[in-house]
C-alpha positions in Angstrom: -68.6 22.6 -54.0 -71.5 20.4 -55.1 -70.1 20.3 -58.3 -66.7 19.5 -57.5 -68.1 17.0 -54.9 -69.2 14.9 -57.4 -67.2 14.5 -60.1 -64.7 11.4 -60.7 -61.1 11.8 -59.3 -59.6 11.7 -62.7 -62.4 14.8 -64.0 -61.4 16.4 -59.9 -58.1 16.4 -60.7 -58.2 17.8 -64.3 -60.6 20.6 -63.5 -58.9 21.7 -60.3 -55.5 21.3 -62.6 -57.5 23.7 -65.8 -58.3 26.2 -62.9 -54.8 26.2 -61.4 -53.1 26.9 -64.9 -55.6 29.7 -65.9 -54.4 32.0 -63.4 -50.9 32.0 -65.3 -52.9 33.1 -68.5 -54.8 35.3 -66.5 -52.0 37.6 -65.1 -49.5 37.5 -67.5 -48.5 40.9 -69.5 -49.9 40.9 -72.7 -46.7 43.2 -73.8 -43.5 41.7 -71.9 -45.2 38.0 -71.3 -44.2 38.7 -67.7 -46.8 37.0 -64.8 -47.9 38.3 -61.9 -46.5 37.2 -58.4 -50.2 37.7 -57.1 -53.8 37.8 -58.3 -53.7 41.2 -55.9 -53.9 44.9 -57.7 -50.5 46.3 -58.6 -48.5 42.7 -58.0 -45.3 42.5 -59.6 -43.2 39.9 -61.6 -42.1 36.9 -59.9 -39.7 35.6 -62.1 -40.1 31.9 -60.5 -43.8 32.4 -61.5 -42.3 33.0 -65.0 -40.2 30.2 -65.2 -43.6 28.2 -63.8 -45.5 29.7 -66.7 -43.1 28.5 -69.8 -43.0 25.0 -67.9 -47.0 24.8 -68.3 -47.8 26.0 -71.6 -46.3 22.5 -73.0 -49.3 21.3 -70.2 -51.6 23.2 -71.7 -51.1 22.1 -75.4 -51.3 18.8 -74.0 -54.5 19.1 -72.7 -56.1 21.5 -75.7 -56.0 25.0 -73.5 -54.2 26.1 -75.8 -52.9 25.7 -79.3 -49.0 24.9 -80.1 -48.8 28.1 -82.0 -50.1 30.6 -79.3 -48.1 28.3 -76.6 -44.9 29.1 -79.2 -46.1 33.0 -79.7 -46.2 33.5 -75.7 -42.9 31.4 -75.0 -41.2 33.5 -77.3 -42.2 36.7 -76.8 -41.0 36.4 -73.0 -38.0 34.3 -73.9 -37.2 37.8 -76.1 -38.2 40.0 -73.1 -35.5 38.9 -70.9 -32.5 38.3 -73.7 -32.9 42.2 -74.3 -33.3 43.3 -70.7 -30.8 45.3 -69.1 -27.8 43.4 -67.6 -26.1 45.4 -65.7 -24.8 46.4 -62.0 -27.4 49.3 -62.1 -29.9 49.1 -59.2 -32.9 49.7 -61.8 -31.6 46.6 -64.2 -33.7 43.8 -64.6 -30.4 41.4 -64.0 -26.6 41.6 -63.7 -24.5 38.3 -64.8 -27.5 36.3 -66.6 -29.1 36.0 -63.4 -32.8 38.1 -62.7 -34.0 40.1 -59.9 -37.0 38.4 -57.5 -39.0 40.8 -58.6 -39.9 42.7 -61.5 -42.4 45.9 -62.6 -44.9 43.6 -64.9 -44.6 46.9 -67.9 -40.7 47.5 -67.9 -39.0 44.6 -66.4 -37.3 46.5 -64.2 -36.0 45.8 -60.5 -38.6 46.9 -57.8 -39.1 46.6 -53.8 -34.8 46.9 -53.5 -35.3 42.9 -54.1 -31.8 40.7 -54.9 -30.5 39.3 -57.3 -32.1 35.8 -56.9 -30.4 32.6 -57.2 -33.4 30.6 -56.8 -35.8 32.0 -58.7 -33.3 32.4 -61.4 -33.2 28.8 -61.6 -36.6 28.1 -61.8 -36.8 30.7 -64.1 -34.3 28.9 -66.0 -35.9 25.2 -65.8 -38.6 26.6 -67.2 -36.7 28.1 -70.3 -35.1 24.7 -70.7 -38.5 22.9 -71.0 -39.1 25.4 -73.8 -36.4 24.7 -75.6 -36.8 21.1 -75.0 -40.1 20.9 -75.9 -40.3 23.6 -79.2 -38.2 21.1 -81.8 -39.8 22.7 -84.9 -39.4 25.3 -86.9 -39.7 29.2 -87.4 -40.8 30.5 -84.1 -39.8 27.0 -82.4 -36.1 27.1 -83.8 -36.0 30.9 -82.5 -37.5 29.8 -78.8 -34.4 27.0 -78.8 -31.8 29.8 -79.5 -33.3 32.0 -77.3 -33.5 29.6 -74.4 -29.8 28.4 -74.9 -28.5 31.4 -75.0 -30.4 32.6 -71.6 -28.9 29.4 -69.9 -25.1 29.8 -71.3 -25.8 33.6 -69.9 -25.9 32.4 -66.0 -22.6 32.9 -64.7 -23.3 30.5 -61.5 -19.4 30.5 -60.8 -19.6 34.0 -59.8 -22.1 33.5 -57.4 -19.8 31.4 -55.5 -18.2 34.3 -54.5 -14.7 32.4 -54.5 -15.6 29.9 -52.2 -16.5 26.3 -52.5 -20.5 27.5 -50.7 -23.3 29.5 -52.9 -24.8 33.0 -51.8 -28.7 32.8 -51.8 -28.3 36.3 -53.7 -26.8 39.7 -54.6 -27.8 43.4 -54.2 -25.9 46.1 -56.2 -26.0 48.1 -53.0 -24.2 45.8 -50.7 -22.9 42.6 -52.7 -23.3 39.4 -51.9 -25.8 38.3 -48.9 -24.5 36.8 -46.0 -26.6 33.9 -46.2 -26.1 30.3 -48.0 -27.8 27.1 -48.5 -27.7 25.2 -45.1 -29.5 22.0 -44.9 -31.5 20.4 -47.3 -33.9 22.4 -49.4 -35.9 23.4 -52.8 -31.8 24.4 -53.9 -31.4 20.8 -55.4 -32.6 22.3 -59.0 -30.2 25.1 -58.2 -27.5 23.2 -58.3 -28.5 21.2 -60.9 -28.5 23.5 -63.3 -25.6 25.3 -61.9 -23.0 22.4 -62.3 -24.8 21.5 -65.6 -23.4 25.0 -67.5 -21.1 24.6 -70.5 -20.3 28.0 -70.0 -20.0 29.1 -66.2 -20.7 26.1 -64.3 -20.8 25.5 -60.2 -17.2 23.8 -58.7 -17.8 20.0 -58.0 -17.3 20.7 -54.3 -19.9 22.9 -54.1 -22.8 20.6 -54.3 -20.6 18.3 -52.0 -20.2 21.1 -49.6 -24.1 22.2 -49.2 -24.7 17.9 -48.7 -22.7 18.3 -45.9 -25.2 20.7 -43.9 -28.0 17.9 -44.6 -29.6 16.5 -41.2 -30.8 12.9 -41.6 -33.5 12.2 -39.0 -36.3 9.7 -37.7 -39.0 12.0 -36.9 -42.7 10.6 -35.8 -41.5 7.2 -37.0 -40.1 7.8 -40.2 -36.4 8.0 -41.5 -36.5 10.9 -43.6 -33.6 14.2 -44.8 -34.9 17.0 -43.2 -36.7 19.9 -44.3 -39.8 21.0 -42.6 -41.4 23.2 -45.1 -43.7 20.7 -47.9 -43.2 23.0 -50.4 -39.1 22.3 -50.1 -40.0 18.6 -50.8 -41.7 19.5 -54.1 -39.9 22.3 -56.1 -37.0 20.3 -57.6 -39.3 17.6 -58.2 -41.5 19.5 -60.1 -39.1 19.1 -63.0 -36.3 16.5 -62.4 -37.7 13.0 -62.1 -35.6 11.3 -58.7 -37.4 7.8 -58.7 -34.6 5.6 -58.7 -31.5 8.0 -59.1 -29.0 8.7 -56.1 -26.6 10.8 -55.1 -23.5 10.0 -52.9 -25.9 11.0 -49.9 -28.7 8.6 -50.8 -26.8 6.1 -51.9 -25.5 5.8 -48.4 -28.5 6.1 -47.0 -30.3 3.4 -49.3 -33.0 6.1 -50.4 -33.5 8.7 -53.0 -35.4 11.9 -52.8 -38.3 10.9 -54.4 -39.0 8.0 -51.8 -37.4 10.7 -49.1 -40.5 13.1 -50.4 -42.9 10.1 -49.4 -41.3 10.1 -45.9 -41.8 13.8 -46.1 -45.5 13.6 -46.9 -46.6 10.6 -43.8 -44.6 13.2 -41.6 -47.1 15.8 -42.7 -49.7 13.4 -42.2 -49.1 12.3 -38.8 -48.2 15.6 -37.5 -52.1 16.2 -38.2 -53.1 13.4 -36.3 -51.3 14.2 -33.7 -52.0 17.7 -33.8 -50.1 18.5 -30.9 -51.0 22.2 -30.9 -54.4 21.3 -30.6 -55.5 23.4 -33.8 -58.8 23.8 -35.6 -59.3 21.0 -38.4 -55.7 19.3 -38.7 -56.1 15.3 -38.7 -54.4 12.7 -41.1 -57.0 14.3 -44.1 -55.8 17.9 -43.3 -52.4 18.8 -43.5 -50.0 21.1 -46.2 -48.0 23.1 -43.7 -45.5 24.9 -45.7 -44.6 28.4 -47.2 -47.3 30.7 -47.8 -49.6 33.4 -47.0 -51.0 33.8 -43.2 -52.9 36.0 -41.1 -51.0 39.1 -39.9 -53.3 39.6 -36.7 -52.9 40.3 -33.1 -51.7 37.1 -31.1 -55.3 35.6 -29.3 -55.9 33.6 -26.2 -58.1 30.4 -27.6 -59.1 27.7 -25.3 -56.5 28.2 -22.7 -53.2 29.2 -25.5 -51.4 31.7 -26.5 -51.9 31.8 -30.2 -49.5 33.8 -32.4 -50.1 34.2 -36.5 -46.9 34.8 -38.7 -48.3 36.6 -41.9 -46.3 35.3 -45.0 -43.5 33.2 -43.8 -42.4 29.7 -44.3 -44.2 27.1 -41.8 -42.9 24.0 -41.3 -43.2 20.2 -39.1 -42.8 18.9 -36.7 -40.2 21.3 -35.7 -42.2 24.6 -36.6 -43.6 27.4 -36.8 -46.8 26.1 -36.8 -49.7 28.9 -36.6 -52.9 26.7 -37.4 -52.7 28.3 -41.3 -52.3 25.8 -43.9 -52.1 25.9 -47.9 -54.8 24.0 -49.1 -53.1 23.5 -52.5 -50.3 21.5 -51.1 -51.8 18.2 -50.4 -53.2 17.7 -54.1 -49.3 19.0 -55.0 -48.2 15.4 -53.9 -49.8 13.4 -56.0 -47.0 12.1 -57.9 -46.2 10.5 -54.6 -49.1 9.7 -52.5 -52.0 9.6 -54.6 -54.2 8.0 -52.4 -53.1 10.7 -49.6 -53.6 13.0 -52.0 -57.0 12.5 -52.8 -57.8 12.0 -49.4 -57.0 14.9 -48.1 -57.7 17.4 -51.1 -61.6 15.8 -51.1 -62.1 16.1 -47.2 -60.7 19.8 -47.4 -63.1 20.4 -50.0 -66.3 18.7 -48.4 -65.5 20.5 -45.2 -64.4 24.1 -46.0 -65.7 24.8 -49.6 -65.0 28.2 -49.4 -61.2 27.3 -49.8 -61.3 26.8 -53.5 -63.6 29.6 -55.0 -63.7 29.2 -59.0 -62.2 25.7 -58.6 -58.4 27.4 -57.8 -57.6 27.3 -54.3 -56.5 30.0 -51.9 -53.0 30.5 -51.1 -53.5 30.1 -47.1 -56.4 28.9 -44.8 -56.6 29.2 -41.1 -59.4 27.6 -39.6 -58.2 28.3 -36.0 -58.7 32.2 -36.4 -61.9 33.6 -36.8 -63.8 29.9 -37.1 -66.9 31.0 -36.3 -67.1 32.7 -40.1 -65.0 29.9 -41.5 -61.5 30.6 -41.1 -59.1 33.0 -42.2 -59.1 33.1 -45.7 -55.8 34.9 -47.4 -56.5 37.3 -50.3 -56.1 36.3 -54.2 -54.2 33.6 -55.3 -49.9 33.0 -55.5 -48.9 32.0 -58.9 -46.0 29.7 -57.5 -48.7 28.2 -55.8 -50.8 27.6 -58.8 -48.0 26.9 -61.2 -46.2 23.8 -58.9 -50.0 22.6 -58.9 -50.0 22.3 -62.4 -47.2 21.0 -62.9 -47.2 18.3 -60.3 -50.9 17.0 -61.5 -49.4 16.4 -65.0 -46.2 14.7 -64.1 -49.1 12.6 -61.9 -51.2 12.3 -65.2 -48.6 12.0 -67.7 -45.5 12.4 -66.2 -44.5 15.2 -69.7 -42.1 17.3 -67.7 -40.3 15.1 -66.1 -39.4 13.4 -69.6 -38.8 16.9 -71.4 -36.3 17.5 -68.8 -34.8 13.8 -69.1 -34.3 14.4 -72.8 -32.3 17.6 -71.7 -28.5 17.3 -71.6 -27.7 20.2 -69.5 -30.2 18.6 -66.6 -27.9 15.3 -67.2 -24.9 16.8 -67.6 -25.7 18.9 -63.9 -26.6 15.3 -62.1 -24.0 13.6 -63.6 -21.6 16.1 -61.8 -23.5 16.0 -58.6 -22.9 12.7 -58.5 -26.4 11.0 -59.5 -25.9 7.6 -60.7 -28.7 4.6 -61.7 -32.5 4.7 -63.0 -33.2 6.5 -66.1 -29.7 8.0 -66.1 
């Protein structure tokens, strides 16, 4: 930590954002280009992770990790992977309908763990395909990594996921259809949808968007007027691409907001929760905060200063309505940036002067849990997430430079898909 402690904020931030993005070099499949959900032995695909990966390798020839070329040769090579993957309703395919299972086996690309057919993290597996094709405007490989990603993105049949209704599944299973679960309440869907009423080919009904805004909860919580969604990490996804300052949906425009200042709102929630720490656990204060989804401790439930303490595992935590089990993800805090620098800051440089062992090799741990087990310094979880250290990344450059958020700006599908959601104002 000495080192880390002191360096500049600007050199902090770049060398914490260098770390973050090597672990996406690091675990990635020298023969499919697929990365790893987890730094853990025998991980599988994530194919968000993926879509995180094509997103930072224009990050990366920004900043001279790597060259344009090998940035081009890596984008294309996975961009290949998937176009000649089995499509099919087979429970061993890799996707059915231009949309990808969850998870994938890193050598064949094939569906493991039963997983579904993944709405979501085809969609961020598809925002990162359009920043490839976006960004790669030259020629040879580049023209082939623009045909490529167009044709993965004109592949998605999102209408079919609607299942005939004006709602959207959260997935599918060849053994039992479509899940019985949507999108209620305000969420990380926002790219989803996006992208889904932006299709030339297949696109999302009008009334679907409409119809999802409609389960939204609009709240004052701890002070603050904010649309609801208690895990951070919800508050970040979209954002990590699409650039809200200024732009408004139906929803916001009512409500005189937009959902980057509703993030803000989001973030002093966060903070003051950890002041107030009504919970009473180890380390939270206004400097210590980043309750959100993640990894946690799967132990027995303790009895610690006169409560009953329970631990989740991996599960999505959230505030100030819950669950809340003391474990935190001490990435999260330098993920808002874009928004509250000065919190940011704050936060990421007390975490790091007062548990070091948070952040070993400059890339920080997926959970931390100072409650449990304090007297060795906190449950620590195991390996790193690559969603975890992809979204960091990415939100530290659209901090530094803001280069994603103007790739996707300069993408018509992405205006085309706010335009029919209704976005109006700012940059559009």
């Amino acid at each position: 930590m000495s080192g880390l402690k002191r360096l500049s904020d600007e050199a902090l931030v770049a060398r914490l954002q260098h770390a973050a993005f090597s672990y996406l070099i690091d675990h990635t499949d020298e023969e499919t280009g697929l990365v790893a959900d987890t730094s853990r032995p025998g991980s599988p695909c994530s194919i968000a992770v993926v879509g995180f990966a094509l997103s930072c390798y224009p990050i990366a020839v920004r900043n001279g990790w790597l060259s344009r070329t090998e940035a081009a040769r890596r984008t294309l090579k996975v961009l290949k992977f998937f176009l000649a993957s089995p499509q099919s309703k087979a429970a061993d395919a890799t996707g059915y309908r231009g949309f990808y299972y969850h998870f994938l086996d890193m050598k064949t690309g094939r569906r493991v763990w039963q997983c579904e057919l993944s709405l979501i993290d085809t969609a961020l597996l598809m925002a990162g395909i359009l920043v490839a094709g976006c960004y790669f405007d030259g020629g040879g490989e580049e023209s082939d990594i623009r045909d490529h990603a167009d044709a993965l993105y004109r592949r998605v049949d999102w209408h079919w996921a609607q299942n005939g209704t004006s709602g959207l599944s959260q997935g599918w299973k060849p053994e039992c259809g479509f899940l019985h679960y949507g999108w209620e309440g305000y969420n990380e869907a926002t790219i989803l949808y996006i992208l889904g009423l932006g299709s030339p080919t297949f696109p999302l009904t009008a009334s679907c968007y409409d119809t999802w805004s409609l389960t939204y909860q609009w709240e004052n919580l701890l002070g603050h007027d904010v649309l609801y969604s208690g895990a951070l990490f919800t508050h970040l996804f979209s954002h990590a691409w699409i650039d809200f300052r200024g732009i408004r949906d139906a929803f916001m425009r009512e409500k005189n907001s937009d959902y980057f200042a509703n993030t803000k709102s989001a973030i002093a929630i966060h903070r003051e929760y950890g002041e107030r720490n009504p919970y009473e656990f180890e380390g939270y204060c206004r400097d210590f905060w980043g309750v959100t989804a993640g990894d946690g401790p799967s132990v027995a439930a303790i009895r610690q200063k006169g409560r009953d303490r329970r631990f989740f595992g991996y599960m999505s935590r959230g505030v100030p309505y819950g669950p809340d089990d003391g474990t935190i993800s001490p990435w999260a805090m330098l993920a808002t940036l874009p928004f509250t620098p000065d919190a940011a800051l704050s936060g990421t440089r007390h975490l790091l002067e007062n548990y070091p062992q948070i952040c070993p090799g400059n890339r920080f741990s997926s959970g931390f849990n100072p409650t449990l087990q304090p007297a060795s310094g906190g449950w620590i979880s195991e390996g790193w997430y690559g969603l975890d250290q992809g979204l960091l990344a990415m939100m530290i450059e659209n901090h530094r430079s803001g280069l994603i958020w103007e790739i996707f700006r300069g993408c018509g599908y992405v205006r085309d898909g706010l335009a029919h959601a209704g976005f109006e104002g700012g940059w559009l």
